[in-house]
C-alpha positions as CSV (number, residue, x, y, z in Angstrom):
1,X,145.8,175.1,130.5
2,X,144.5,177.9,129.0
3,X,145.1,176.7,125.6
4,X,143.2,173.7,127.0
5,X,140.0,175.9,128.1
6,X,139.6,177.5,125.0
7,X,139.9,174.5,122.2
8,X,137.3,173.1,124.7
9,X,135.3,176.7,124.5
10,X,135.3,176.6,120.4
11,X,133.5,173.1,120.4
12,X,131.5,174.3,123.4
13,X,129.8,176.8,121.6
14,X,128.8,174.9,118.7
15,X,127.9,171.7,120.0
16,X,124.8,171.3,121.3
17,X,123.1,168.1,123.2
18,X,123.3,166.9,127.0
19,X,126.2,165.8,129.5
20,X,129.3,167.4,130.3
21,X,132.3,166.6,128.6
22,X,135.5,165.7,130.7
23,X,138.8,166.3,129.0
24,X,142.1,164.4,130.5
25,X,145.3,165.7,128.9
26,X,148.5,164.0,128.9
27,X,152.1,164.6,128.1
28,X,154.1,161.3,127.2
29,X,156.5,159.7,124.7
30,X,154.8,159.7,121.3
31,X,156.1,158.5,118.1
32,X,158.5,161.1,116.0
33,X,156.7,163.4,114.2
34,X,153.2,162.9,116.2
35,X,152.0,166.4,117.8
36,X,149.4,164.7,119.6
37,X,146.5,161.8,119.1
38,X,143.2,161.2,120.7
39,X,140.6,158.9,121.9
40,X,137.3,158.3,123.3
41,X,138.0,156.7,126.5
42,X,134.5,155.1,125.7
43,X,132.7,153.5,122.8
44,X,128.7,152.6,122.8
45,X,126.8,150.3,120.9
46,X,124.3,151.7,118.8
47,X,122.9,149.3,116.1
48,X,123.9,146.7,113.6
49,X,124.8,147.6,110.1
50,X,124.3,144.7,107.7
51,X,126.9,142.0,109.5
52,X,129.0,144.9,111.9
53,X,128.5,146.9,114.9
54,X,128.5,150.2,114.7
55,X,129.5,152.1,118.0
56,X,129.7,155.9,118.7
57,X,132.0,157.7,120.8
58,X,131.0,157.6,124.3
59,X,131.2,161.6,124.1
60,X,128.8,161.7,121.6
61,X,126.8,159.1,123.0
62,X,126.3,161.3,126.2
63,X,125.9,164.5,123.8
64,X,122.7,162.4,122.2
65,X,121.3,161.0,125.5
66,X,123.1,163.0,128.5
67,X,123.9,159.3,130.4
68,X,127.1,159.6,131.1
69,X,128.4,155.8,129.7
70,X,132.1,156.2,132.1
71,X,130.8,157.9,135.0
72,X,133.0,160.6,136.9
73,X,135.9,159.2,134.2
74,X,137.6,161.6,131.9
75,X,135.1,161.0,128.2
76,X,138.4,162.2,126.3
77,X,142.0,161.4,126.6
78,X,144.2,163.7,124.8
79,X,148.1,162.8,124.4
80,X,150.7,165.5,123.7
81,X,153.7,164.8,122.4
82,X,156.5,164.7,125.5
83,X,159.4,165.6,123.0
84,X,157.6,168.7,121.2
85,X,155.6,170.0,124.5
86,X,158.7,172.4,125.8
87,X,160.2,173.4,122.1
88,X,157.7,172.9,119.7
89,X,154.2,173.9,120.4
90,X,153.7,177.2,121.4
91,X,150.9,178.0,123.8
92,X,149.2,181.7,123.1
93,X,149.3,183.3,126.4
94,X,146.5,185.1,125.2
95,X,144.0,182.6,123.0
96,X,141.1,184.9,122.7
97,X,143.4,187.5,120.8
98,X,144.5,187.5,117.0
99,X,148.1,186.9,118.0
100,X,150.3,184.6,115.5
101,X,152.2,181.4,116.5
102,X,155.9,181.9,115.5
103,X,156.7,180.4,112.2
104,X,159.0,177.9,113.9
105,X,156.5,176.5,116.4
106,X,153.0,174.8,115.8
107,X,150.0,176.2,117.4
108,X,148.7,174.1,119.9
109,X,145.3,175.1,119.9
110,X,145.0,174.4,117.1
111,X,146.1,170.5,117.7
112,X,143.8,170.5,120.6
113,X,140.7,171.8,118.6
114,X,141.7,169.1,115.6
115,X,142.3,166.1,118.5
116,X,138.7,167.1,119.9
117,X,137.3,166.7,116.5
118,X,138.4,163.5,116.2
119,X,136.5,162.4,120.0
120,X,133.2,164.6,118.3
121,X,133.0,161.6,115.5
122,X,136.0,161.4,113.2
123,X,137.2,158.2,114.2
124,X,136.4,154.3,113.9
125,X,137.9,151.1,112.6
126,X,139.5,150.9,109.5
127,X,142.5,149.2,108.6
128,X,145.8,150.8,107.2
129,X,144.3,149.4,103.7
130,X,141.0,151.0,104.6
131,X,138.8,147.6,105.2
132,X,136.7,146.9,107.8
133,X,135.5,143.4,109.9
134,X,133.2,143.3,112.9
135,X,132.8,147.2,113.7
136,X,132.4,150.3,112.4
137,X,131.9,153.6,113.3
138,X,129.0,156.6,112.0
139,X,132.2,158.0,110.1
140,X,133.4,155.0,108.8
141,X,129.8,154.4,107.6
142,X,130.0,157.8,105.7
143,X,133.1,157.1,104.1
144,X,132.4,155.4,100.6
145,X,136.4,153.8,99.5
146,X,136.1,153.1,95.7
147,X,137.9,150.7,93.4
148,X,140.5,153.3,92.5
149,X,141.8,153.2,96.8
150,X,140.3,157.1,96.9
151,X,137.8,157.5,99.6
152,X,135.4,159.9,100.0
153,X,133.3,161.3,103.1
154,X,129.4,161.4,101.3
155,X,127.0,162.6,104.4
156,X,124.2,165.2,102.4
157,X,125.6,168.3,104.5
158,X,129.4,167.9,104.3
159,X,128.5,167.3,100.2
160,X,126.2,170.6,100.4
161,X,129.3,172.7,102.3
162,X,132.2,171.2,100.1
163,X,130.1,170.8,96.7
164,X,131.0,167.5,96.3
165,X,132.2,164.7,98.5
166,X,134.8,165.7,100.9
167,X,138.3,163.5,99.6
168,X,139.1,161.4,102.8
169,X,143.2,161.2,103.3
170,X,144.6,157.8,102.0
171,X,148.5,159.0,102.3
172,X,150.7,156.6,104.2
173,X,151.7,159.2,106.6
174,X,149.5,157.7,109.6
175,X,146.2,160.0,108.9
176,X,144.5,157.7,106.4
177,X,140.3,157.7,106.8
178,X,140.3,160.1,109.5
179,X,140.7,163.2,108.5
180,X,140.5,165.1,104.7
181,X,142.3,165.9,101.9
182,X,145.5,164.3,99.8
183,X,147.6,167.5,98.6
184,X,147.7,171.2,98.9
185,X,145.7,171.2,95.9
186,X,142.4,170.4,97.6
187,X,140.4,172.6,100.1
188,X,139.7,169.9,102.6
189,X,143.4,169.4,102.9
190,X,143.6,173.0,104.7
191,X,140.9,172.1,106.9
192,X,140.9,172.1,110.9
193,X,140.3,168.4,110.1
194,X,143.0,168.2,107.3
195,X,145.8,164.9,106.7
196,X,148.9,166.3,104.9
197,X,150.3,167.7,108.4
198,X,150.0,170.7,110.1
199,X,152.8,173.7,109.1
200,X,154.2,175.9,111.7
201,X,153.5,178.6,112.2
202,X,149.4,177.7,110.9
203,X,146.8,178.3,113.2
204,X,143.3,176.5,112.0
205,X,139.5,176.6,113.5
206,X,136.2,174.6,113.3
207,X,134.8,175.1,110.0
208,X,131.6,175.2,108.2
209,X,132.8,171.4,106.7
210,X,133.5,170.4,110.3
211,X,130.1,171.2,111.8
212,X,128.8,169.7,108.2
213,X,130.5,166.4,109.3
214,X,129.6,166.7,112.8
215,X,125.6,167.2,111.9
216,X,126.0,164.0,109.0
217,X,127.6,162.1,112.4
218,X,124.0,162.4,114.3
219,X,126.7,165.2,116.5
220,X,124.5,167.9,118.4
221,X,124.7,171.2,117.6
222,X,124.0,174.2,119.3
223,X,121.2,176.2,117.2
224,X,123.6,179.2,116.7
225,X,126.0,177.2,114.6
226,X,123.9,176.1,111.9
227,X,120.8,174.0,111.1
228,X,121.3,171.2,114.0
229,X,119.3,172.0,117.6
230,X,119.2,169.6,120.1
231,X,115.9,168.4,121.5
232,X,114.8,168.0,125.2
233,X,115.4,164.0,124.1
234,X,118.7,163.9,123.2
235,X,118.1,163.9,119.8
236,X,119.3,165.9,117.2
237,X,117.2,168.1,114.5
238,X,117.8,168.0,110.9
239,X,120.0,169.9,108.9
240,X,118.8,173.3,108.3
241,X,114.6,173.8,109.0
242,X,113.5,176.3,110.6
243,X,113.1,174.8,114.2
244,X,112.1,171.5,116.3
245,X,108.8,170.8,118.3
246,X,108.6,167.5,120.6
247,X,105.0,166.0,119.9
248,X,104.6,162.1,120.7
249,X,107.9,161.7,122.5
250,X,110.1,162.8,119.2
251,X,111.1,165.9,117.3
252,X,109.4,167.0,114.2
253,X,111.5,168.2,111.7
254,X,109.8,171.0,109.6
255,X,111.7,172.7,106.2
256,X,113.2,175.8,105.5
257,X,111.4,176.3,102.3
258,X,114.7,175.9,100.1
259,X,116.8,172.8,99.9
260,X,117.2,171.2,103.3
261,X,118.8,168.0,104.5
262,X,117.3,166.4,107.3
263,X,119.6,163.9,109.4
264,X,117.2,161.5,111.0
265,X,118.4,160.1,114.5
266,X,116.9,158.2,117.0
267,X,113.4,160.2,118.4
268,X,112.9,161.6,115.0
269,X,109.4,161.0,114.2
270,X,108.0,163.4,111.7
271,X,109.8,164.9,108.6
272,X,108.1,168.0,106.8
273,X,109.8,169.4,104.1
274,X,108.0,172.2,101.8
275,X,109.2,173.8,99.0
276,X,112.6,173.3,97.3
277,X,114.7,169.5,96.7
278,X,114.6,167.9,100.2
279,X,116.6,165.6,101.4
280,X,116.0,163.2,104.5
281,X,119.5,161.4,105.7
282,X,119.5,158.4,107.2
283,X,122.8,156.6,108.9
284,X,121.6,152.6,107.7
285,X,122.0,150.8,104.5
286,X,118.8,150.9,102.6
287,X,118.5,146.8,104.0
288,X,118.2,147.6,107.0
289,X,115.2,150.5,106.6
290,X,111.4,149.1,105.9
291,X,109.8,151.9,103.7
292,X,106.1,152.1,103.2
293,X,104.0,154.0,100.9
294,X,101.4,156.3,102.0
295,X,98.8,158.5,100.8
296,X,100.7,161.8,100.6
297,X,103.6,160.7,103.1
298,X,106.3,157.8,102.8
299,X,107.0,155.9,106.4
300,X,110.6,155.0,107.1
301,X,111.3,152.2,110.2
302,X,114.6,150.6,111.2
303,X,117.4,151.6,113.4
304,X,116.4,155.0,114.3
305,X,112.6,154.2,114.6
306,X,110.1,155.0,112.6
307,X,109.6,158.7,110.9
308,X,107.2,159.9,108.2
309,X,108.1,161.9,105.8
310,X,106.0,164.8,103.6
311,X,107.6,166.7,100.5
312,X,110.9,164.7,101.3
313,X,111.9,164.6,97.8
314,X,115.0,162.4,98.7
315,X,116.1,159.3,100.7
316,X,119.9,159.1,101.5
317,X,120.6,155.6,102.6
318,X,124.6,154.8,103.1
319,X,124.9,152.7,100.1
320,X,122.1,154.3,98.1
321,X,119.3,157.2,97.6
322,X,116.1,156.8,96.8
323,X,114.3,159.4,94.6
324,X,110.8,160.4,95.0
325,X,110.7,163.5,92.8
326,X,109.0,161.8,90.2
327,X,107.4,165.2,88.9
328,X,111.2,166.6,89.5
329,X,114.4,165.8,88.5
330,X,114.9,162.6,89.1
331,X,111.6,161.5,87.3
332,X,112.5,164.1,84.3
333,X,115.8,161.9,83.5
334,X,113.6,158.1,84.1
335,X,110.9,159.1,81.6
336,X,113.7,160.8,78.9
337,X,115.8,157.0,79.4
338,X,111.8,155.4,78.3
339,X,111.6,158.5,75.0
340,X,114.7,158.0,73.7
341,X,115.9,155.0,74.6
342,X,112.7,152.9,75.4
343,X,114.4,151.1,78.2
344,X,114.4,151.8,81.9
345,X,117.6,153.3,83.4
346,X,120.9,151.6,84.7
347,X,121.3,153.3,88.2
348,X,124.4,154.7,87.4
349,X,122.9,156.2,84.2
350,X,120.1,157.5,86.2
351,X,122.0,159.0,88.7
352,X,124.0,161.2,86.5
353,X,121.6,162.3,84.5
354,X,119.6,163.3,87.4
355,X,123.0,164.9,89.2
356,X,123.2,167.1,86.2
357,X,119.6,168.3,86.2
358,X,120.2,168.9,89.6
359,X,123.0,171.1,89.2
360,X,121.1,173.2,87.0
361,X,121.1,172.0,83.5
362,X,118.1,172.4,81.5
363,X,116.0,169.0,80.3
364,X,116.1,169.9,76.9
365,X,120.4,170.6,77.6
366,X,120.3,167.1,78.9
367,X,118.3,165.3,76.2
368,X,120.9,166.4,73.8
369,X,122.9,163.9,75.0
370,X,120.2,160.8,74.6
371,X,119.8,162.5,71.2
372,X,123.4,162.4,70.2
373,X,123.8,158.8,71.3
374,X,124.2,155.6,69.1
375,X,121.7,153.8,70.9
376,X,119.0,156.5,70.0
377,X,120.5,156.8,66.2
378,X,119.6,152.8,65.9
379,X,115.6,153.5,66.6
380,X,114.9,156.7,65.1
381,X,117.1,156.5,62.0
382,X,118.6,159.3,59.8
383,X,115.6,159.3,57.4
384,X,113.2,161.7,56.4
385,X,111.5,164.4,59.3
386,X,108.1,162.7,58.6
387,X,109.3,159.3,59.0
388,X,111.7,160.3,62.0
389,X,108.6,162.0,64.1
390,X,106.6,158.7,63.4
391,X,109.1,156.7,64.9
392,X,109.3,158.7,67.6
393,X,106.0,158.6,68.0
394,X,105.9,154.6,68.3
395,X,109.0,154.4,70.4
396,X,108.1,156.8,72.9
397,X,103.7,156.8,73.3
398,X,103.2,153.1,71.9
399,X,101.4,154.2,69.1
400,X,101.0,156.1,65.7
401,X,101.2,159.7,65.0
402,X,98.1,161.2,64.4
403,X,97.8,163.4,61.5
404,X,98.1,166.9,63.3
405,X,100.9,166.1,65.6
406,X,102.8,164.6,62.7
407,X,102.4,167.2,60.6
408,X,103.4,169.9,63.6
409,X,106.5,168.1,64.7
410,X,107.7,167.1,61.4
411,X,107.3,170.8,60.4
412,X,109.3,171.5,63.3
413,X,112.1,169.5,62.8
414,X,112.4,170.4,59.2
415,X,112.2,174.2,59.9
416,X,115.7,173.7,62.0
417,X,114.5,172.5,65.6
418,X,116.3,170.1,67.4
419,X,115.9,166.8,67.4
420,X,116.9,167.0,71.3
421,X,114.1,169.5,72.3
422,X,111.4,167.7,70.1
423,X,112.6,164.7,72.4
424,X,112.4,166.6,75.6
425,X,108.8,167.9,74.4
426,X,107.9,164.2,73.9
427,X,109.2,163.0,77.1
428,X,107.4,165.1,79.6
429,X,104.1,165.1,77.8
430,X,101.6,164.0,79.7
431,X,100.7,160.8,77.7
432,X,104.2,159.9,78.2
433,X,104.0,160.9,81.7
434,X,101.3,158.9,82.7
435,X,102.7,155.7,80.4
436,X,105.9,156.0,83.2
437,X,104.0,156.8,86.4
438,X,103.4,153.3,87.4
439,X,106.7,152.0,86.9
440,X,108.5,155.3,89.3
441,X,105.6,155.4,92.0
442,X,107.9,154.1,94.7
443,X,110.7,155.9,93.8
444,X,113.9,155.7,92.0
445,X,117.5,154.2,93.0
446,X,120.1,156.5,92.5
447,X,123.9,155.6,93.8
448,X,125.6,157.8,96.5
C-alpha cells in the first residue's frame, strides 16, 4: 500500500481542483503481458461535439466542479496483474528514497502513477483502427489521426513542451491512442505516459508533457506545477499568466507578458493577454463557437460560455486556428501571398508560411521562397530591372510606378539587391497594408 499512497501523492501535488479522489485497487487475472489497466469507474456528459458526445472522466469531472458524480464509490479502479503481483513488480519499501528497482522486476510505482494518468484524461473511445461513432473524449478530441494512420496529440501546451505535436502510439501492441510515442527513437516514447512497454528495471515520473496534456485536457492543476490554478468555481486558469481573479462569477485570465496559452473552460469569462504571441485554447470545433468582433476585443460563445478576449493573438479551435495577428505573423505571410502572388492564400499555404515566421525566420528569409517560385516567375518576368519593378508595382499596389520609386527600386535591384527583400519591402508597405486590411480584419484560418 505504500507504493499505492505515494503514486497517489505525485498526482496530489500537481493537480489542483475540488473533490477527493478515491482509488480502489485490485489484483486479478489479466491478459499475458498486461502489468496493470485502468478506468474511471465514472464518465460525465459534458457537451456535444459536432454529431458525438463528449464525456470526461468522472474524476476529472469532480476535480472541475467538486460534485462527486458516484458518491462514497471508489472514482478509480486500478487492476494489477494477479500473475506478475508476487514475482514481477517490485514494490520500494521505501518510495520517497532514490532506491533502484532490480533490473529483473518492473517498478510498480511507476505502473500506478502511468494507470492514474490515464483516469486524469488519457483515455476515451477509439477503435483499434482509431475511428470514432457516438462519443468521444477531451483526449480523443486532441488527437488529430492523419491520412498516413499517424496520430498526433495537438493541445497548444503539450505542442509548446514537446516542440511539436506529441506522436500518439498506433503500434498493435494494445496501447494504440492512449498513450505516446512509436519507437525508442522518439522522446514521448520514454515518457511516464509512453506505448512501447515499460523495461524492467525503469522507473518513470509525471512530466512536464504530462502536466502539458493534463492542462490541454481542461485537468486542474495545483499553481506550483505550472501555469494551471484552480478557481473557487471549479474551473481551471489558463496556461501560464500570471494569476486568476473571480469577477462576475468566472475567472479572468490575465498574460504573462511572453507567449502564453490560455485553455478556456467552463467559467472562463475574460481573456487578457499582453505582450508576446498569445494563444487562447478552446476544446470545440470552430462550428460549434459563435465569434463576434469587437472594438478592441473579440467575443467567443459556445460550449464553455462566453469569454472575451484582448491581445489574444490566436484562436485554437480542434479542427482549426484562427489568426488575429494581422500586424504579426500571420498577417506578414497573407499580404506577401497578395505581393507576390496576387492571390489570397490556400490554408495550408498560409499556415506554413506563418509556422515558419513563427519559428523565427525573418520575412525577407521567407519571401525568398514566393520569389523563387514559378508562379511568381509567370507575373514579373525575367526582363529588364525597370520593367521588373513596374510590374511589381502593378501586381502588388494596383497601379503604376511613379517616377521616384521606380527609379529607386530599379536602382536597387540592378546594384545586386534581391529580388526577395525588394518583395518583402513591397509587401509590408503601408499602401499594400491597407489594400489587405479589409480582406484579414476577422482573422485568418490556419490548420492545426
Amino acid at each position: 500500500m505504500t507504493d499505492v499512497k505515494s503514486a497517489l501523492a505525485d498526482w496530489a501535488s500537481v493537480l489542483g481542483g475540488l473533490g477527493s479522489i478515491d482509488v480502489q485497487i485490485n489484483v486479478v487475472p489479466l491478459g499475458t503481458g498486461v502489468l496493470a489497466n485502468c478506468m474511471a469507474a465514472t464518465t460525465v456528459f459534458q457537451r456535444m461535439d459536432g454529431v458525438r458526445s463528449v464525456f470526461e472522466s468522472g474524476a476529472v469531472s469532480e476535480l472541475q466542479t467538486g460534485v462527486d458524480p458516484n458518491g462514497s464509490a471508489a472514482d478509480v479502479i486500478i487492476n494489477l496483474n494477479a500473475s506478475l503481483v508476487g514475482s514481477s513488480f517490485w514494490f520500494n519499501p521505501t518510495p520517497g528514497s532514490t532506491t533502484a528497482p532490480p533490473s529483473t522486476k518492473y517498478d510498480a510505482l511507476t505502473v500506478l502513477r502511468h494507470e492514474l494518468g490515464h483516469a486524469f484524461g488519457i483515455n476515451g473511445y477509439r477503435s483499434d483502427a482509431g475511428t470514432l461513432e457516438s462519443a468521444e473524449s477531451p483526449f480523443d478530441s486532441l488527437v488529430q489521426v492523419r491520412s498516413d494512420g499517424s496520430a498526433w496529440f495537438i493541445g497548444a501546451h503539450a505542442v509548446a513542451v514537446y516542440g511539436g505535436a506529441v506522436p500518439v502510439t498506433t503500434l498493435t501492441n494494445g496501447e494504440a491512442y492512449y498513450h505516446f510515442g512509436n519507437s525508442q527513437y522518439q522522446a514521448a516514447s520514454s515518457d511516464l505516459m509512453g506505448g512501447t512497454g515499460l523495461p524492467p528495471g525503469v522507473v518513470h515520473t509525471v512530466t512536464a508533457l504530462d502536466l502539458a496534456v493534463m492542462q490541454d485536457l481542461g485537468v486542474p492543476l495545483a499553481s506550483a506545477s505550472g501555469a494551471t490554478v484552480a478557481t473557487s468555481s471549479g474551473a481551471a486558469s489558463g496556461s501560464s499568466p500570471s494569476g486568476a481573479a473571480t469577477s462576475g462569477g468566472g475567472p479572468i485570465l490575465t498574460g504573462s507578458g511572453g507567449d502564453d496559452v490560455f485553455t478556456v473552460v467552463s467559467g472562463v469569462t475574460t481573456v487578457t493577454g499582453g505582450a508576446g504571441l498569445d494563444t487562447a485554447l478552446f476544446s470545440a470545433t470552430s462550428g460549434a463557437e459563435t465569434i463576434t468582433f469587437n472594438t478592441g476585443s473579440v467575443t467567443v460563445s459556445g460550449p464553455q460560455g462566453t469569454a472575451t478576449l484582448t491581445g489574444v493573438e490566436r484562436l485554437h479551435f480542434t479542427d482549426k486556428e484562427l489568426a488575429l495577428d494581422t500586424d504579426g505573423h500571420a498577417g506578414q505571410a497573407y499580404r506577401l501571398y497578395q505581393a507576390a502572388l496576387g492571390r489570397a492564400p490556400e490554408q495550408s499555404g498560409l499556415t506554413y508560411w506563418t509556422d515558419r515566421l513563427d519559428q523565427g525566420a525573418s520575412l525577407s528569409k521567407v519571401a525568398v521562397g514566393f520569389a523563387s517560385s514559378s508562379e511568381f516567375a509567370a507575373k514579373i518576368g525575367g526582363g529588364s530591372a525597370a520593367s521588373m519593378i513596374s510590374l511589381l508595382y502593378q501586381n502588388v499596389l494596383g497601379r503604376a510606378a511613379d517616377a521616384g520609386g521606380l527609379t529607386y527600386w530599379s536602382g536597387l535591384l540592378a546594384s545586386g539587391s534581391s529580388m526577395a527583400d525588394i518583395l518583402a519591402s513591397f509587401s509590408e508597405s503601408p499602401e499594400n497594408v491597407a489594400k489587405v486590411a479589409p480582406a484579414i480584419a476577422h482573422g485568418m484560418w490556419l490548420d492545426v
